[in-house]
N, CA, C and O atoms as a printed pandas DataFrame, in Angstrom:
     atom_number atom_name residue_name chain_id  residue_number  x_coord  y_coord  z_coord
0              1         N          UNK        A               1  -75.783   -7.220  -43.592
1              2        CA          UNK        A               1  -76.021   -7.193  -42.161
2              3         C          UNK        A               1  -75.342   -8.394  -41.505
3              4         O          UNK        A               1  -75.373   -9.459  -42.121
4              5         N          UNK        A               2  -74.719   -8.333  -40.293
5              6        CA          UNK        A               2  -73.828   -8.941  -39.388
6              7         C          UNK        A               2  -74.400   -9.613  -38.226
7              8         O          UNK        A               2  -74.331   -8.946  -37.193
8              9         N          UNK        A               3  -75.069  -11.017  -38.106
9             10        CA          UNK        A               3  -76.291  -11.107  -36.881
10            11         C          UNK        A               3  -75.477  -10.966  -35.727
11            12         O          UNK        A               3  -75.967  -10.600  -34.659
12            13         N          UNK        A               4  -74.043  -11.278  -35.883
13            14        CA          UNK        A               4  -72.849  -11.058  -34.744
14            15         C          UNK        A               4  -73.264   -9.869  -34.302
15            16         O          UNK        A               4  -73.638   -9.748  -33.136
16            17         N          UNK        A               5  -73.258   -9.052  -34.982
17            18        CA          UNK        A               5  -73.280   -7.419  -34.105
18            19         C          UNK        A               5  -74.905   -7.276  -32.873
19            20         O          UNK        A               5  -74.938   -6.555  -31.876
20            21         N          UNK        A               6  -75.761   -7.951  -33.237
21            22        CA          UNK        A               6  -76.801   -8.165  -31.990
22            23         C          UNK        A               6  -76.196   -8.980  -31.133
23            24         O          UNK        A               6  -76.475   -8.688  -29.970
24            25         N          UNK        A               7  -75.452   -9.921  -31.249
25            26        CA          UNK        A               7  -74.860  -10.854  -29.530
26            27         C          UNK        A               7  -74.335  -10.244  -28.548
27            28         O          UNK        A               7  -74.241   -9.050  -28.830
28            29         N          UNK        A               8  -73.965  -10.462  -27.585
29            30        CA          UNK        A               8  -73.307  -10.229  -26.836
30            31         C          UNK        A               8  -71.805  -10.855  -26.949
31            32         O          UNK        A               8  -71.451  -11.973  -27.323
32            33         N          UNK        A               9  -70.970   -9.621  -26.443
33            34        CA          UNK        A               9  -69.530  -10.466  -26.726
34            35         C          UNK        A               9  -69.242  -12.005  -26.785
35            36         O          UNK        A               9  -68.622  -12.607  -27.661
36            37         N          UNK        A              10  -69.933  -12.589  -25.464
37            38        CA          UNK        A              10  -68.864  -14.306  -25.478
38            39         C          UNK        A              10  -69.374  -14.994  -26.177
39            40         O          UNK        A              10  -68.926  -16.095  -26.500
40            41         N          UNK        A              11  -71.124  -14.181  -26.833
41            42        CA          UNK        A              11  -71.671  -15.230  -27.681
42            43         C          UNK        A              11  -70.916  -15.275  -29.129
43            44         O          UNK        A              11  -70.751  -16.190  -29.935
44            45         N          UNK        A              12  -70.573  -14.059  -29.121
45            46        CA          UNK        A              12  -69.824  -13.962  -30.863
46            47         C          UNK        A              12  -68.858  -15.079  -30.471
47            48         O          UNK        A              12  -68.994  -16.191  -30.981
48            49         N          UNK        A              13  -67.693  -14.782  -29.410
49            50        CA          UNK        A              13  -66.576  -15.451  -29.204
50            51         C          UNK        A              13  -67.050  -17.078  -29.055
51            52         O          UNK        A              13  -66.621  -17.936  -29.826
52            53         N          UNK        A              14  -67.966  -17.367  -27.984
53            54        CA          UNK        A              14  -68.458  -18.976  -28.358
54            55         C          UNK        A              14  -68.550  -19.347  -29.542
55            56         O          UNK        A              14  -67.716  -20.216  -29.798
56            57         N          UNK        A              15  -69.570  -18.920  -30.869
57            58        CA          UNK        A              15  -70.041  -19.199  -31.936
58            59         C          UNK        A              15  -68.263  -18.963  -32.830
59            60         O          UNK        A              15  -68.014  -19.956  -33.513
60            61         N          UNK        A              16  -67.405  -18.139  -32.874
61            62        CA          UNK        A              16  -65.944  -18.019  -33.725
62            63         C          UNK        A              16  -65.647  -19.732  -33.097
63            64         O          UNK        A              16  -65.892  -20.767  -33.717
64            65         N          UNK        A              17  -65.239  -19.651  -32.135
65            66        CA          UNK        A              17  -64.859  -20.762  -31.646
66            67         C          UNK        A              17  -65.318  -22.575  -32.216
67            68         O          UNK        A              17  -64.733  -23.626  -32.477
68            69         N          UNK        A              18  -66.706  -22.039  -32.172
69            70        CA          UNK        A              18  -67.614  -23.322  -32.612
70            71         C          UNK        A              18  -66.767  -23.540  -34.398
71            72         O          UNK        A              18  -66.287  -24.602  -34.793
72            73         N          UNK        A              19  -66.796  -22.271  -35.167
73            74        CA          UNK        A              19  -66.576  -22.176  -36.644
74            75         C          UNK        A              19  -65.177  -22.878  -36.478
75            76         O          UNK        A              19  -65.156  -24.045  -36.870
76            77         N          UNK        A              20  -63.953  -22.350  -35.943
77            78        CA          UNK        A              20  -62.887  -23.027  -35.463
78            79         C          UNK        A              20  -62.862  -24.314  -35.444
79            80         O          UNK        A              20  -62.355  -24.998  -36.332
80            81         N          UNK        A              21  -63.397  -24.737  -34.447
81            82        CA          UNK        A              21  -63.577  -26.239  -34.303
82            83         C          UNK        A              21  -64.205  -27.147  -35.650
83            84         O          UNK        A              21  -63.699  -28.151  -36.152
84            85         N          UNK        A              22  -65.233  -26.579  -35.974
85            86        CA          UNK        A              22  -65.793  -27.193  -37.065
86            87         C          UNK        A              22  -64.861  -27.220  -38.438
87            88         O          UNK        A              22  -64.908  -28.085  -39.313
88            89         N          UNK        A              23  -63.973  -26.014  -38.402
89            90        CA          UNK        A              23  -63.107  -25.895  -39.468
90            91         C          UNK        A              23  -61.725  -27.441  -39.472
91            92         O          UNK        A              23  -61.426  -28.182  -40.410
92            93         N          UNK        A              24  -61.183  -27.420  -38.026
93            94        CA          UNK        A              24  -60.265  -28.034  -37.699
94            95         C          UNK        A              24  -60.647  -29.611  -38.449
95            96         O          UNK        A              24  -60.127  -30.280  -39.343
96            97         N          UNK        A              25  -61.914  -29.780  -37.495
97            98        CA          UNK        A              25  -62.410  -31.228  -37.879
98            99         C          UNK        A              25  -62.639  -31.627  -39.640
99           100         O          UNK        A              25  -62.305  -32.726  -40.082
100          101         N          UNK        A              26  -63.186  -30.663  -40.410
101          102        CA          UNK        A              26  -63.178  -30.990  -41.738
102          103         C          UNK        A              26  -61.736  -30.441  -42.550
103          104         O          UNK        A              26  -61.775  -30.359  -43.778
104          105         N          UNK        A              27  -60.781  -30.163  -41.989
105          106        CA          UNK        A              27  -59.391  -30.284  -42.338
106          107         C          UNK        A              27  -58.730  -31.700  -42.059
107          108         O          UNK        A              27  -57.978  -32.370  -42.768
108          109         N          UNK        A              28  -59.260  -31.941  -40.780
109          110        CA          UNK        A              28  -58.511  -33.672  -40.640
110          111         C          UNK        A              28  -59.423  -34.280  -41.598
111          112         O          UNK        A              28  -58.739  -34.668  -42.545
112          113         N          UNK        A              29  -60.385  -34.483  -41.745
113          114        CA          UNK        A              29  -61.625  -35.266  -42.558
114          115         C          UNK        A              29  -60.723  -35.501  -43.723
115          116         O          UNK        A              29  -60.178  -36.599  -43.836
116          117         N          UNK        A              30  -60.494  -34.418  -44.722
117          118        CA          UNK        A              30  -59.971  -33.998  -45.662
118          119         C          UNK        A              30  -58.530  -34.757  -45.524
119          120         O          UNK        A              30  -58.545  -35.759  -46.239
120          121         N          UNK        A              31  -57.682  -34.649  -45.051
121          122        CA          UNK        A              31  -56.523  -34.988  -44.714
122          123         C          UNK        A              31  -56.641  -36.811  -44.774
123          124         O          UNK        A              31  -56.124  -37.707  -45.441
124          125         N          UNK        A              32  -57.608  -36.708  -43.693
125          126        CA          UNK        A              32  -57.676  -38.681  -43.430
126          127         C          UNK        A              32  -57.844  -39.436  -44.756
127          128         O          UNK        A              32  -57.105  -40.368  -45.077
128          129         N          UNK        A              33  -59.170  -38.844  -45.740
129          130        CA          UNK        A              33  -59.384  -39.389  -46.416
130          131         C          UNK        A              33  -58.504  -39.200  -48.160
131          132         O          UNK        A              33  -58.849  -39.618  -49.266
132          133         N          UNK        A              34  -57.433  -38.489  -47.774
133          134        CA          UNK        A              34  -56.777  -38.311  -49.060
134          135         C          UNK        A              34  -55.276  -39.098  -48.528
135          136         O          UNK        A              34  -54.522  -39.524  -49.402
136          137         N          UNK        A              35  -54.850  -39.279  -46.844
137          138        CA          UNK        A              35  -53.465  -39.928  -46.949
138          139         C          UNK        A              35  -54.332  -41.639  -46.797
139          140         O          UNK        A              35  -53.745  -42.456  -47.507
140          141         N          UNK        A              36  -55.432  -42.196  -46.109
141          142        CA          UNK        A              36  -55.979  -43.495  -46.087
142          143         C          UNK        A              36  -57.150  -43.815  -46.708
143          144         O          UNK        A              36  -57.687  -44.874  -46.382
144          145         N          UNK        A              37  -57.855  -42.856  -47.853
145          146        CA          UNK        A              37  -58.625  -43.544  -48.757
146          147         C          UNK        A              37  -59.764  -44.029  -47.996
147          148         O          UNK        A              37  -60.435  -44.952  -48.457
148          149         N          UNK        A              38  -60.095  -43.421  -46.706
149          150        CA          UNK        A              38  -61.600  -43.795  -45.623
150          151         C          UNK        A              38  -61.822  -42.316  -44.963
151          152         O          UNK        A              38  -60.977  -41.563  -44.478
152          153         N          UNK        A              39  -63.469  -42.115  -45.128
153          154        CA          UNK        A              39  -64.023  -41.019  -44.574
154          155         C          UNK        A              39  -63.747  -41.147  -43.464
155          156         O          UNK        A              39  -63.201  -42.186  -43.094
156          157         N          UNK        A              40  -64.123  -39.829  -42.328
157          158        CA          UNK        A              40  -64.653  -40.099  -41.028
158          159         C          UNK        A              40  -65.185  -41.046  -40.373
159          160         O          UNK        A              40  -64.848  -41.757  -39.427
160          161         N          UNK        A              41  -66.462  -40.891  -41.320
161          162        CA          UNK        A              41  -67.801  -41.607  -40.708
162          163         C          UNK        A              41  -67.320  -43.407  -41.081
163          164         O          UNK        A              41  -67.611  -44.396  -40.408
164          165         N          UNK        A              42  -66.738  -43.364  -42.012
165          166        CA          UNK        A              42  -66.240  -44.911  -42.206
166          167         C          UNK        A              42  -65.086  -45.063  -41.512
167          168         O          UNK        A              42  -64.516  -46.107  -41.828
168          169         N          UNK        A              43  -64.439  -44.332  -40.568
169          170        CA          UNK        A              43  -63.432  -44.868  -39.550
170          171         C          UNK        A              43  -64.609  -45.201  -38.270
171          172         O          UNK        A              43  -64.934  -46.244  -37.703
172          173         N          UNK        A              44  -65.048  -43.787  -38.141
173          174        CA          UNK        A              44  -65.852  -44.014  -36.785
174          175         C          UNK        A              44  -66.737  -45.640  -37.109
175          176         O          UNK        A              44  -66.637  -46.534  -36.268
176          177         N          UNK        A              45  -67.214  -45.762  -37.844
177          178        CA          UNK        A              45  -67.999  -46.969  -37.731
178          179         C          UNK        A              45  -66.967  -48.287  -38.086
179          180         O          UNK        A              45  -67.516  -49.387  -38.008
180          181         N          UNK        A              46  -65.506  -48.275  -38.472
181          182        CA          UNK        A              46  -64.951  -49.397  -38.186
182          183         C          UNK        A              46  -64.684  -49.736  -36.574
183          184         O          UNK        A              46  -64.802  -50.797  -35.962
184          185         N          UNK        A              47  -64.436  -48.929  -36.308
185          186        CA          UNK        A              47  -63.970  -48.198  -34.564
186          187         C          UNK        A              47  -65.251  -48.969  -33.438
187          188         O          UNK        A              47  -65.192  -49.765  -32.501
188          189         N          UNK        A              48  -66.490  -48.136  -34.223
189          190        CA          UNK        A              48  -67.895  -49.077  -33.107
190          191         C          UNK        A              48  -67.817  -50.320  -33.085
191          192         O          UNK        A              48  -67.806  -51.043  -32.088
192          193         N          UNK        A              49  -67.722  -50.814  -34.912
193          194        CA          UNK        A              49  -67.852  -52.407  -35.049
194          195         C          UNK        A              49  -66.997  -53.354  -34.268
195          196         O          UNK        A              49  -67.504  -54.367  -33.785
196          197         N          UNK        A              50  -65.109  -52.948  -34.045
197          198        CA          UNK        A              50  -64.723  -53.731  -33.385
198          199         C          UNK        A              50  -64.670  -53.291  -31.802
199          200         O          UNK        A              50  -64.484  -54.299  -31.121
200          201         N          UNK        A              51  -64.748  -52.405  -31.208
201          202        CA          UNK        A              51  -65.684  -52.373  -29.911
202          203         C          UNK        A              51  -66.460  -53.795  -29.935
203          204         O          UNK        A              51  -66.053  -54.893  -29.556
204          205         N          UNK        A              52  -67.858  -53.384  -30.570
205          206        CA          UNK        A              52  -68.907  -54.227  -30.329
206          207         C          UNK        A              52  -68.522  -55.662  -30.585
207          208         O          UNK        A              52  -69.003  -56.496  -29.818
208          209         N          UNK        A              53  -67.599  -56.140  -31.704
209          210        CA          UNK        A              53  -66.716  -57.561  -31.704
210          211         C          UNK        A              53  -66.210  -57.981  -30.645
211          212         O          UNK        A              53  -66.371  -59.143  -30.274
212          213         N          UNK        A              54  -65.329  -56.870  -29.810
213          214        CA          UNK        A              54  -64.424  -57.235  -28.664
214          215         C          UNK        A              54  -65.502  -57.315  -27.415
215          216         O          UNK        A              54  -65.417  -58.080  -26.454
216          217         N          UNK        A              55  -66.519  -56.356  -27.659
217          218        CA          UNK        A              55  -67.352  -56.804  -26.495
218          219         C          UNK        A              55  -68.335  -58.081  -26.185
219          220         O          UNK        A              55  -68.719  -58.687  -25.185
220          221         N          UNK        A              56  -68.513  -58.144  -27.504
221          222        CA          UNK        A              56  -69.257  -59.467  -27.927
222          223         C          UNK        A              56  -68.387  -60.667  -27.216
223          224         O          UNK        A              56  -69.038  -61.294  -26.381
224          225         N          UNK        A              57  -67.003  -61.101  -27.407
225          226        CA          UNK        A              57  -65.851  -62.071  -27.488
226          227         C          UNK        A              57  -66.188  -61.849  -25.879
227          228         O          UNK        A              57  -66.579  -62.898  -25.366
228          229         N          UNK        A              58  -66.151  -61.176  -25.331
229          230        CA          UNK        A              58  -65.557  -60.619  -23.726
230          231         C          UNK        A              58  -66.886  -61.694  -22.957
231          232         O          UNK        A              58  -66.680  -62.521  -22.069
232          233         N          UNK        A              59  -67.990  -61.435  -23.487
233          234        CA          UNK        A              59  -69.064  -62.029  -23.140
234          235         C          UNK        A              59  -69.889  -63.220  -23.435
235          236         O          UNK        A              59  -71.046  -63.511  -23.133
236          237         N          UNK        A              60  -68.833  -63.916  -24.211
237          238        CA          UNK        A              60  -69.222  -65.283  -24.307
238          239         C          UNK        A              60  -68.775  -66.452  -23.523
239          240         O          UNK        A              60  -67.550  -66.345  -23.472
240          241         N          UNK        A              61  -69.176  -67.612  -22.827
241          242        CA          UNK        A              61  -69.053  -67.794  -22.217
242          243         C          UNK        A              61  -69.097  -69.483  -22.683
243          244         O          UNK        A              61  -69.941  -70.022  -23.399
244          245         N          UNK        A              62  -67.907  -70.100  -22.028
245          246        CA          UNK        A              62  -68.095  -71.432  -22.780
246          247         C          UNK        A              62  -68.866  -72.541  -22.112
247          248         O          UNK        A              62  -68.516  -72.960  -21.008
248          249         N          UNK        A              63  -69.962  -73.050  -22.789
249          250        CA          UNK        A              63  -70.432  -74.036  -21.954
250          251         C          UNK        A              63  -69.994  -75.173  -20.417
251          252         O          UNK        A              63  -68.887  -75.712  -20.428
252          253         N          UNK        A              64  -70.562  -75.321  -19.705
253          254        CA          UNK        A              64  -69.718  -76.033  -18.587
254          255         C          UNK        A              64  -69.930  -77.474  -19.227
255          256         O          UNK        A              64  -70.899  -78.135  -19.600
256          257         N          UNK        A              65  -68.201  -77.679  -19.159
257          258        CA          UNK        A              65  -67.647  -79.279  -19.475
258          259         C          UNK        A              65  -67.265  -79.051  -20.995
259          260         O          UNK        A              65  -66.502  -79.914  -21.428
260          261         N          UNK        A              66  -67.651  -78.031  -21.926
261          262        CA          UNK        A              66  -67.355  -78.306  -23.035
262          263         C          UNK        A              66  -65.741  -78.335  -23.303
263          264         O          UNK        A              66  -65.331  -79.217  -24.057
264          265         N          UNK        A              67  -64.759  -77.381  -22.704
265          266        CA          UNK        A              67  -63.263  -77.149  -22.340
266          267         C          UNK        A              67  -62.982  -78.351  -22.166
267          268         O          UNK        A              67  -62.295  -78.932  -23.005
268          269         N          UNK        A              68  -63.450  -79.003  -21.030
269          270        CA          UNK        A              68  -63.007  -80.142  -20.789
270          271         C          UNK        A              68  -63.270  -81.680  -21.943
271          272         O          UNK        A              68  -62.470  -82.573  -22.225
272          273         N          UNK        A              69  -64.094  -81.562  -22.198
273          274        CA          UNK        A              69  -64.519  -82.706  -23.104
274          275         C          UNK        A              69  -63.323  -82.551  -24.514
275          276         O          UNK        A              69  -62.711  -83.437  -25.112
276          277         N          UNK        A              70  -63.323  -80.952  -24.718
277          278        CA          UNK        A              70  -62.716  -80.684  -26.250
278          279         C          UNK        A              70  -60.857  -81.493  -26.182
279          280         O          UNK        A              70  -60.381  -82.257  -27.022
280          281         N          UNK        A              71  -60.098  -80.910  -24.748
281          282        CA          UNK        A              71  -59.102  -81.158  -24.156
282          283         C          UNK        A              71  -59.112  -82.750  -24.814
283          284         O          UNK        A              71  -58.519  -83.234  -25.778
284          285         N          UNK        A              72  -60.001  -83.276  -23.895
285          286        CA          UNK        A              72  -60.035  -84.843  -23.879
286          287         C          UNK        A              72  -59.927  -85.731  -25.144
287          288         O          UNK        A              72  -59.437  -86.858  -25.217
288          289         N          UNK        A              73  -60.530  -84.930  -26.194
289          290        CA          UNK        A              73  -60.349  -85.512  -27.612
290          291         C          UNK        A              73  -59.086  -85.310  -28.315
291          292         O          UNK        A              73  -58.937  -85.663  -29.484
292          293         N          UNK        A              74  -58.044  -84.668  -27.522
293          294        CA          UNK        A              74  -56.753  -84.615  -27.940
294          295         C          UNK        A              74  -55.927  -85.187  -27.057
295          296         O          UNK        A              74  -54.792  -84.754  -27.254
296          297         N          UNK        A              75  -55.965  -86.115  -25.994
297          298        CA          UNK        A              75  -55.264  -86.658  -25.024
298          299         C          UNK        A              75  -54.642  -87.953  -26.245
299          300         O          UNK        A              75  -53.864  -88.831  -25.871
């Protein structure tokens, strides 16, 4: 038995589509991790970490006078 054959057309066609997509993505998966030796999920989470590094850096803020004092010890 075929649960497709109870949907309605665009639902079959949504759900092919969904299989599609899902197919595509575990072909690159496959691909990534046999030409660079890193899963998905271990790119995506190198990817967050330096985000969150660069956002971290973006938002630090250097004490007032410390620039100046550091300068001064190299005059």
């Amino acid at each position: 038995m075929n649960p497709e054959h109870d949907l309605p057309e665009y639902e079959v066609r949504i759900l092919r589509a969904i299989r599609r997509i899902i197919r595509a993505v575990d072909m690159h998966s496959k691909q990534l991790q046999g030409k660079q030796d890193i899963t998905t999920p271990q790119l995506i989470a190198l990817i967050s970490t330096g985000k969150a590094w660069r956002d971290a850096g973006e938002n630090i803020k250097p004490k007032p006078g410390s620039q100046s004092q550091h300068h001064r010890g190299r005059d």
